[in-house]
KEMI-700147 format. One line per 10 residues: their letters; for each residue y, z, x of C-alpha. Coordinates in steps of 0.001 Angstrom, whole numbers, plus 500000, padded with zeros to 6 digits. Each point is the difference from the previous one (the first is absolute). Layout:
<filums>
a	Y/Z/X ~ ... $
</filums>
This chain:
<filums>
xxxxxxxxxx	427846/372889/907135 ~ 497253/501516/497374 ~ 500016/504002/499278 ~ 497149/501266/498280 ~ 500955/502493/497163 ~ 497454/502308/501025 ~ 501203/500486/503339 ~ 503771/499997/498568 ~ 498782/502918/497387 ~ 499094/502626/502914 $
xxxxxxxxxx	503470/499259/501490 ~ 501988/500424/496978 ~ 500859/502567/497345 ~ 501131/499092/496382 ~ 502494/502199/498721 ~ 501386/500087/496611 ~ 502486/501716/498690 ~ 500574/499741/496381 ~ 499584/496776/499579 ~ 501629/498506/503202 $
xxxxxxxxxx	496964/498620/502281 ~ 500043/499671/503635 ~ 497818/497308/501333 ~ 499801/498634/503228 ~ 496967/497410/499777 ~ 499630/496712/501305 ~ 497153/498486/498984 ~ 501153/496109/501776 ~ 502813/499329/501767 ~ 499543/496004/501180 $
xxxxxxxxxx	502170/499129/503306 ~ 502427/497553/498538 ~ 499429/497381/502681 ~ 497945/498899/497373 ~ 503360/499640/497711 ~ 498756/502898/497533 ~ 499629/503805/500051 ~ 498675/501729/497046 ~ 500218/504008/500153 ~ 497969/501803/497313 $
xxxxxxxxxx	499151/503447/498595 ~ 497114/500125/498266 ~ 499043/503366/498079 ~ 499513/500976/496631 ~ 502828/502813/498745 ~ 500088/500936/496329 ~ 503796/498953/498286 ~ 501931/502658/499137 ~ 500553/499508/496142 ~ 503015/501553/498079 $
xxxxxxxxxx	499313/502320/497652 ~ 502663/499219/497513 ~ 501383/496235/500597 ~ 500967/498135/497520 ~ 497956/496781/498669 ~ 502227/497203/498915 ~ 497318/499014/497874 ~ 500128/503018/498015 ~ 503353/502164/500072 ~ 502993/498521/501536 $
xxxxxxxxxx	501896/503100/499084 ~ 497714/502148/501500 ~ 501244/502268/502905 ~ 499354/498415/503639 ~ 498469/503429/500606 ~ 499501/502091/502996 ~ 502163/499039/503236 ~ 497547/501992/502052 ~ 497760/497262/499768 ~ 499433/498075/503724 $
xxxxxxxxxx	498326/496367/500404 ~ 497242/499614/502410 ~ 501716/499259/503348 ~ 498187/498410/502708 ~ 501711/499885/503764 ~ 498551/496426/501625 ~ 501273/499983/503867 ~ 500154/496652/501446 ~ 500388/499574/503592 ~ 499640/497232/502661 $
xxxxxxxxxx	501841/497600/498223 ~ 503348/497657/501179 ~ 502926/502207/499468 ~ 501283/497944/497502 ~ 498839/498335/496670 ~ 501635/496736/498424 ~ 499454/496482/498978 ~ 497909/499251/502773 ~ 497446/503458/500369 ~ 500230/502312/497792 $
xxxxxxxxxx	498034/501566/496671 ~ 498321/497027/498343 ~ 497255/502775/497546 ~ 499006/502323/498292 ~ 496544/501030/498944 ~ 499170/502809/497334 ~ 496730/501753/498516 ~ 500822/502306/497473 ~ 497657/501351/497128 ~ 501610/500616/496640 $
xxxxxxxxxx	499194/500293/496467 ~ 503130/499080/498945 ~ 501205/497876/502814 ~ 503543/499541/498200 ~ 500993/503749/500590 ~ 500062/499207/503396 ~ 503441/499182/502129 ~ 499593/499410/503739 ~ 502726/500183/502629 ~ 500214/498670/503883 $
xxxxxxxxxx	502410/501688/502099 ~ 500419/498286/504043 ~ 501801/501852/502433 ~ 503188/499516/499817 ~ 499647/500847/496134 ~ 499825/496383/498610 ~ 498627/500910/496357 ~ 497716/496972/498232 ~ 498206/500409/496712 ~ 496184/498965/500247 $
xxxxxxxxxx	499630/500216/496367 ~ 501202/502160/497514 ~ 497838/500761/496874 ~ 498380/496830/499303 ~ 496654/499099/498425 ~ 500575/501600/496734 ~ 496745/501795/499288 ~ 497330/498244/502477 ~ 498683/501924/503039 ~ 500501/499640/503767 $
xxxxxxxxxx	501166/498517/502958 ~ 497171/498530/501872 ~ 500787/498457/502937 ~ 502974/498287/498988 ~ 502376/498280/502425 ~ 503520/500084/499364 ~ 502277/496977/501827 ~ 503336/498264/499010 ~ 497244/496613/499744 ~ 497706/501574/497727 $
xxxxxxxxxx	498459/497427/498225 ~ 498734/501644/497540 ~ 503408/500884/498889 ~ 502191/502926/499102 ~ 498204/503583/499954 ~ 501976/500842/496699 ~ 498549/496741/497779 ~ 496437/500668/501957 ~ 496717/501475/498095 ~ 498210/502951/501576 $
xxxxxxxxxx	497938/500532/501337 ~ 502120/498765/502844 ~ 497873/498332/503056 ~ 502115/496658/500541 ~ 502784/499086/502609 ~ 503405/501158/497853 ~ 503827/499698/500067 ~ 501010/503625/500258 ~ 502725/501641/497793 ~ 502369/499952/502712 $
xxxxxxxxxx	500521/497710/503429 ~ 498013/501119/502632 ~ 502747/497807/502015 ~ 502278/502968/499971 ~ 498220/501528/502734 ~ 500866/497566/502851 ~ 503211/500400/500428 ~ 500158/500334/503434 ~ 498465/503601/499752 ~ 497862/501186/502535 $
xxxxxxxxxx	496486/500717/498571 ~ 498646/502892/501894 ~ 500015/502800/498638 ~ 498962/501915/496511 ~ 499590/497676/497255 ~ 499493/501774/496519 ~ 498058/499174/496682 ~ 500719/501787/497209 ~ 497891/499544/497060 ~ 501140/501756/496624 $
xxxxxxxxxx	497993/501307/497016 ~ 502237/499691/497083 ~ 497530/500393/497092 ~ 498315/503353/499337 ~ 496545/500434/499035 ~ 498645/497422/501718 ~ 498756/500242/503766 ~ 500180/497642/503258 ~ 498323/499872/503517 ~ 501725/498261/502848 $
xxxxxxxxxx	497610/497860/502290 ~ 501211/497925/502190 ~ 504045/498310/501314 ~ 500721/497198/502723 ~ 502945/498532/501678 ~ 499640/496803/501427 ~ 502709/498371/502675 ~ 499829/496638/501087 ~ 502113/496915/500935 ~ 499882/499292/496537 $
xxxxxxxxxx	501955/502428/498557 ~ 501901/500760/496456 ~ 503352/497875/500620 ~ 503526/500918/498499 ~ 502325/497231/500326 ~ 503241/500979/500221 ~ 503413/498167/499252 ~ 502106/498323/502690 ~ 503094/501370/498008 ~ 501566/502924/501260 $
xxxxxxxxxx	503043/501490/500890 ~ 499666/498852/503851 ~ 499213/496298/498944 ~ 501685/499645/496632 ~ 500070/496076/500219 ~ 496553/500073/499090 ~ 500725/501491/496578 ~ 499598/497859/496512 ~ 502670/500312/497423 ~ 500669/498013/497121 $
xxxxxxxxxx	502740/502438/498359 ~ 503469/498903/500022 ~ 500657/504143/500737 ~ 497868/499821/502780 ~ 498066/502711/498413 ~ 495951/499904/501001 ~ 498950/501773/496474 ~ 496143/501086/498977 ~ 498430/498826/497567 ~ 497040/502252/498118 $
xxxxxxxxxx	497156/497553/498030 ~ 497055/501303/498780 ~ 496310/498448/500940 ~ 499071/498610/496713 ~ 496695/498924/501509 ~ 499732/503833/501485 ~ 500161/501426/496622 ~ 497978/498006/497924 ~ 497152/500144/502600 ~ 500107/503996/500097 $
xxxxxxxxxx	500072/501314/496323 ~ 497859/502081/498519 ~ 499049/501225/496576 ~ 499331/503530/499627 ~ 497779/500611/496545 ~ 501306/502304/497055 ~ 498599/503367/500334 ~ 499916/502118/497462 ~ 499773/503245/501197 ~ 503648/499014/501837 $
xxxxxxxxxx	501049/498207/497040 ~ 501303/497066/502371 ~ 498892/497084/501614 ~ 501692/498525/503021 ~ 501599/496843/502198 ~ 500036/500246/503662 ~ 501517/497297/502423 ~ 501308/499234/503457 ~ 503453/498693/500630 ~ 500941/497935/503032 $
xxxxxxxxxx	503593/499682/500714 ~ 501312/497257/502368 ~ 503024/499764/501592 ~ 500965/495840/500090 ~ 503536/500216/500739 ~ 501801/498908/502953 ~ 500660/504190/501052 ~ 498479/502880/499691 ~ 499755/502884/497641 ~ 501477/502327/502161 $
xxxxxxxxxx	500194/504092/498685 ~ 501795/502369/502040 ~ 500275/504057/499153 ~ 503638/501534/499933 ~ 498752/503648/500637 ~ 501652/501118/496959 ~ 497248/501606/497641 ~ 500334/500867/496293 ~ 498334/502345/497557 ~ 500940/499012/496935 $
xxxxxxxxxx	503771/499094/499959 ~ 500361/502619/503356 ~ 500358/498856/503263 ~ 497762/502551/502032 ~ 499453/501147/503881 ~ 496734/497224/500846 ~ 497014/498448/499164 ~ 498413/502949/500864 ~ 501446/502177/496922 ~ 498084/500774/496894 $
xxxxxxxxxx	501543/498909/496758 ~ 499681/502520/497502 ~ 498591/499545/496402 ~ 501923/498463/498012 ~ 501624/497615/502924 ~ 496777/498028/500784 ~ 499511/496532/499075 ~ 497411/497247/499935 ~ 497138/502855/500842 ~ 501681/501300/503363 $
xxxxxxxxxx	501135/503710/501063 ~ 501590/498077/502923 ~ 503690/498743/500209 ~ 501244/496480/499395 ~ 501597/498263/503007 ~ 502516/497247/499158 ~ 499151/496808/501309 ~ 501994/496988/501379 ~ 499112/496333/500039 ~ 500668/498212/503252 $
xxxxxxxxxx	501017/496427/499409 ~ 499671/497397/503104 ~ 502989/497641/500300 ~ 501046/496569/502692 ~ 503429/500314/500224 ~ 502075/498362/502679 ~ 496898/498938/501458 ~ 498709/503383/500553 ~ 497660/502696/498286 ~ 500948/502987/498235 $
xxxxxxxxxx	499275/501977/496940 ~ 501878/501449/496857 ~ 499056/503317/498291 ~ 499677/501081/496591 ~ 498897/502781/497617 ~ 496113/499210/498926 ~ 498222/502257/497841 ~ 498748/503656/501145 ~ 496353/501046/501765 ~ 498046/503039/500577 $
xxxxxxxxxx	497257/501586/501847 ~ 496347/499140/498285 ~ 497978/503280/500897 ~ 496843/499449/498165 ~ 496614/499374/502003 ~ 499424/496471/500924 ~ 504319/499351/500206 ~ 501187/502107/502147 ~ 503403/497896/500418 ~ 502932/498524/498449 $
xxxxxxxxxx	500422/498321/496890 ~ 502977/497570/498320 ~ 500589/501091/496372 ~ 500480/497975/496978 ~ 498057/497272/501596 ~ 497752/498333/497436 ~ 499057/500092/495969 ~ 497033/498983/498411 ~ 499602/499076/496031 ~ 497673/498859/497874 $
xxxxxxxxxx	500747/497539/497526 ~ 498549/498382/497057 ~ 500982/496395/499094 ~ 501160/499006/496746 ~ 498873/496883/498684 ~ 502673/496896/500266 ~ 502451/502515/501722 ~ 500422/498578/503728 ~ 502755/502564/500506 ~ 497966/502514/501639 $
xxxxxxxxxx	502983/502625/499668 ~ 499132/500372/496655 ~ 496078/500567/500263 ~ 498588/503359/499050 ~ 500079/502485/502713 ~ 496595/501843/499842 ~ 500094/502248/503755 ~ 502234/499965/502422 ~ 500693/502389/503451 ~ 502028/500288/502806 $
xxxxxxxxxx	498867/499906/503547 ~ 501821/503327/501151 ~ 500494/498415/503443 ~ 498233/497661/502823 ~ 499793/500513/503665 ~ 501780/496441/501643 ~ 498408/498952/503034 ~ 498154/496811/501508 ~ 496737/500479/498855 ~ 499104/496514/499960 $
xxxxxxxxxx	501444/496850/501002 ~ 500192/496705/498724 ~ 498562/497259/501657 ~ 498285/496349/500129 ~ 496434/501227/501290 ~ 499514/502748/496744 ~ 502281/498156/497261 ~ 501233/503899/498507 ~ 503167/498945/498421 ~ 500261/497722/496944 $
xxxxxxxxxx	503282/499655/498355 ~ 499950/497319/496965 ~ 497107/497767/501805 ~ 500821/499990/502976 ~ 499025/502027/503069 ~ 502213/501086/502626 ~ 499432/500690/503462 ~ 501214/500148/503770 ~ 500956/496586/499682 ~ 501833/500226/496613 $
xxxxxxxxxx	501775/502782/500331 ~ 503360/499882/501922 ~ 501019/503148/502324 ~ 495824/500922/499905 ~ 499044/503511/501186 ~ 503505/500799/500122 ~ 500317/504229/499001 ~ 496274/501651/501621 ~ 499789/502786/497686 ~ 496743/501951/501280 $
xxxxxxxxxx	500369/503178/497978 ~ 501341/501807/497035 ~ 499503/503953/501270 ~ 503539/499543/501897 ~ 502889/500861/497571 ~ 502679/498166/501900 ~ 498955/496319/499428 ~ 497514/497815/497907 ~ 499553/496338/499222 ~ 497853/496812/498810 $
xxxxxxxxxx	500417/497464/503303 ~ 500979/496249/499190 ~ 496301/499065/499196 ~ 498762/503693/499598 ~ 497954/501133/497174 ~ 500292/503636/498254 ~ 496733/500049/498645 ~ 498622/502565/497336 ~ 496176/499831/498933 ~ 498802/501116/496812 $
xxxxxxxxxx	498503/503575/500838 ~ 503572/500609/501299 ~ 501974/502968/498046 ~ 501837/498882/497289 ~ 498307/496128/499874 ~ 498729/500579/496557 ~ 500528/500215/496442 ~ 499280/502313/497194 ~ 498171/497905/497053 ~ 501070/501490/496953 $
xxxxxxxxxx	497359/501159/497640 ~ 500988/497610/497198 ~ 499838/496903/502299 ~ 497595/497293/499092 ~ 498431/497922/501524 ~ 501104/496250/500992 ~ 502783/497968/501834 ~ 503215/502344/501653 ~ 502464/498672/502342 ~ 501078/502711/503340 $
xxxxxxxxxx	503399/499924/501170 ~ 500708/501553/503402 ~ 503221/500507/501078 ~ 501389/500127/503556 ~ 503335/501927/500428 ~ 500726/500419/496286 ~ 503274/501393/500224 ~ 501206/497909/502845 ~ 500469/502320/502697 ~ 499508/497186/502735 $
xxxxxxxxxx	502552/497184/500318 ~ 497247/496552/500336 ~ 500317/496460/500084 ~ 498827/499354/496602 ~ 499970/502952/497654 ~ 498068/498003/497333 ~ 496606/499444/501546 ~ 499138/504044/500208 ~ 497906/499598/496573 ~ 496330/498873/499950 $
xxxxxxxxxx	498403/499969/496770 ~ 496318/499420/499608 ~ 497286/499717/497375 ~ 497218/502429/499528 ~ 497290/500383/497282 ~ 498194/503405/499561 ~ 496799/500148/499089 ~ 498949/503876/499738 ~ 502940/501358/498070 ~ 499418/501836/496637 $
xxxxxxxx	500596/497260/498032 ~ 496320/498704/500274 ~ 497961/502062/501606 ~ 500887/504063/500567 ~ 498790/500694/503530 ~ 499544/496723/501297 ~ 498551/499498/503555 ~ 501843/499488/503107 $
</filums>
């Protein structure tokens, strides 16, 4: 079935308010006896673009700026479909067209009807233009969005799992796209989206172990305890780094960097709220309180809710869990967030080696910073077909990892309960907030070793608690040192 856009244009009005667009166009909808239907909207809409944002490559203490601010929001209604999406039909696509000049201030959201949330991509390209046509698939061969160049016009792995969606959901209905301006002063047009279903669709596979069929459960603990256990992707952050030059009009130069965080254990990293909410040292009404000056921490006016880490256990041949106290989280208001973060999660220094000194404790600390807090959800997962999580030289997948796709954690903006699966990947790209650091001014150029940190003070009980430190080399070339301005 074909619809002309002309003839679809005298039939229906576009109505924006603010920024929130309304558009009912369906340029191709394929009958999927021929195992794929795309749907696409194809219309060029300027971007929003905040006025006062900050840019993490200038001033990470900069104010987040005006909450009036909106993203573009486009309403995509799919109909006709099977009433139900999962491993065997379901979303297997997307396809984007987007015109940017600086295609890294750009985040982009898909919402399906029953509210699934996946991450297309979220600020990547660092300062190239455009998305032209690209095609975003768990199999995209030409690899993660976030290590990709723009212009972007390949087949890509997108920031999150598209495989969230079928779950069983029924796909009829409003799906939404919401694509996010987070730089100011520089302007965007949207052109063109498409969802494509098939009988070859993003697949989740999820773990036989569960509380119904707990025989199926892997445990090598003597306790009987199924414990997480958080490694970071070497390979992921030496493949996404990026050297920001000295500028002397800021008097700084700086490091940026993505951080992928696997969960290898046997159990998940499971975070449940307590609904008891803190500003400063007092326990207040709710979330939905304002702490006053003075009481804030970690850039938030919003409370702190006390967290709890659920701990899976086989005992007497059955499944159950244990509880215990976890760390604290709070409500992440800025634009682009919009959702719940875990405090205290991860630090970030800068070292410089000292010659014949393999005790790296004792090496010069020349930056360091603390990621204020991460979202914990299954962005990614690991597995055989995409090889995303290294750990010491080896890779680990579906068929290495015990317990796999035990957890589905599909969102942070819920307050009551976060988590990294068995297999799951919490994965920040370098244009994220707070994936950076501040060069010093006096910094030369040359050879520097980062450390990153997961869970520096120890908040979550794991199954090793000494493989949470990745340190890697990394030799600046546009520092002071040699030459004042550099080039990026």
């Amino acid at each position: 079935m074909t619809f002309l856009l002309s003839e679809i244009m005298k039939k229906i009005d576009l109505i924006t308010v603010k920024t929130i667009v309304f558009i009912v166009l369906f340029l191709r909808f394929s009958p999927f006896t021929n195992a794929q239907t795309t749907i696409s909207i194809e219309k060029s809409i300027p971007i929003p673009d905040h006025p006062s944002y900050h840019d993490d490559r200038e001033d990470e203490e900069h104010e987040h700026g005006n909450n009036s601010y909106a993203p573009l929001t486009l309403y995509i209604p799919v109909w006709g479909l099977p009433a139900q999406i999962d491993t065997t039909f379901g979303i297997e696509k997307v396809q984007l067209s987007i015109k940017h000049s600086r295609i890294s201030d750009i985040k982009i959201e898909l919402f399906s009807p029953d509210g699934t949330l996946v991450w297309i991509s979220n600020r990547n390209g660092k300062n190239g233009e455009d998305y032209r046509n690209a095609t975003f698939t768990q199999r995209g061969f030409d690899g993660p969005i976030s290590s990709a160049e723009a212009p972007f016009s390949g087949e890509y792995q997108p920031d999150g799992n598209l495989a969230s969606f079928n779950n069983g959901q029924d796909p009829n209905g409003n799906w939404i796209l919401k694509v996010h301006d987070l730089g100011a002063n520089t302007e965007g047009v949207f052109e063109k989206v498409s969802l494509a279903f098939s009988d070859n669709p993003a697949r989740m596979r999820t773990s036989p172990c569960s509380f119904s069929n707990p025989q199926a459960c892997v445990c090598s603990r003597v306790d009987g305890k199924m414990m997480p256990d958080l490694v970071i992707s070497a390979m992921g952050t030496a493949a996404n780094m990026w050297e920001i030059a000295y500028d002397s009009t800021k008097g700084y130069g700086m490091l940026m960097f993505e951080v992928r965080v696997m969960n290898l254990g046997e159990g998940p990293l499971e975070l449940v709220g307590t609904n008891k909410w803190l500003c400063g040292p007092d326990t207040v009404a709710d979330r939905n309180v304002r702490c006053r000056e003075g009481d804030e921490t970690n850039d938030s006016i919003y409370p702190r809710q006390i967290f709890q880490q659920n701990i899976y256990r086989i005992k007497n041949g059955q499944l159950d869990k244990i509880t215990r106290t976890a760390g604290t989280m709070a409500y992440d208001g800025h634009p682009g967030h919009d959702h719940y973060h875990a405090d205290y999660y991860a630090r970030f220094t800068l070292l410089k080696p000292i010659e014949n000194e393999p005790d790296t404790s004792k090496w010069e600390q020349v930056g360091a910073a603390r990621k204020a807090s991460f979202c914990l959800w299954d962005m990614q997962f690991c597995d055989e077909e995409n090889k995303k999580c290294d750990a010491k030289g080896r890779f680990y997948d579906e068929r290495t990892l015990p317990n796999y796709g035990f957890g589905t954690y599909r969102s942070c903006d819920d307050p009551r309960r976060q988590g990294i699966s068995v297999g799951g990947i919490d994965w920040y790209g370098l244009h994220y907030d707070g994936q950076n650091l501040r060069l010093p001014s006096t910094i030369a150029n040359g050879l520097y070793f980062l450390k990153l940190e997961i869970d520096p003070f120890n908040f979550y009980e794991e199954a090793d608690e000494t493989n949470n430190v990745l340190i890697l080399p990394v030799v600046f070339r546009f520092q002071k040192g040699d030459t004042e301005g550099g080039k990026k």
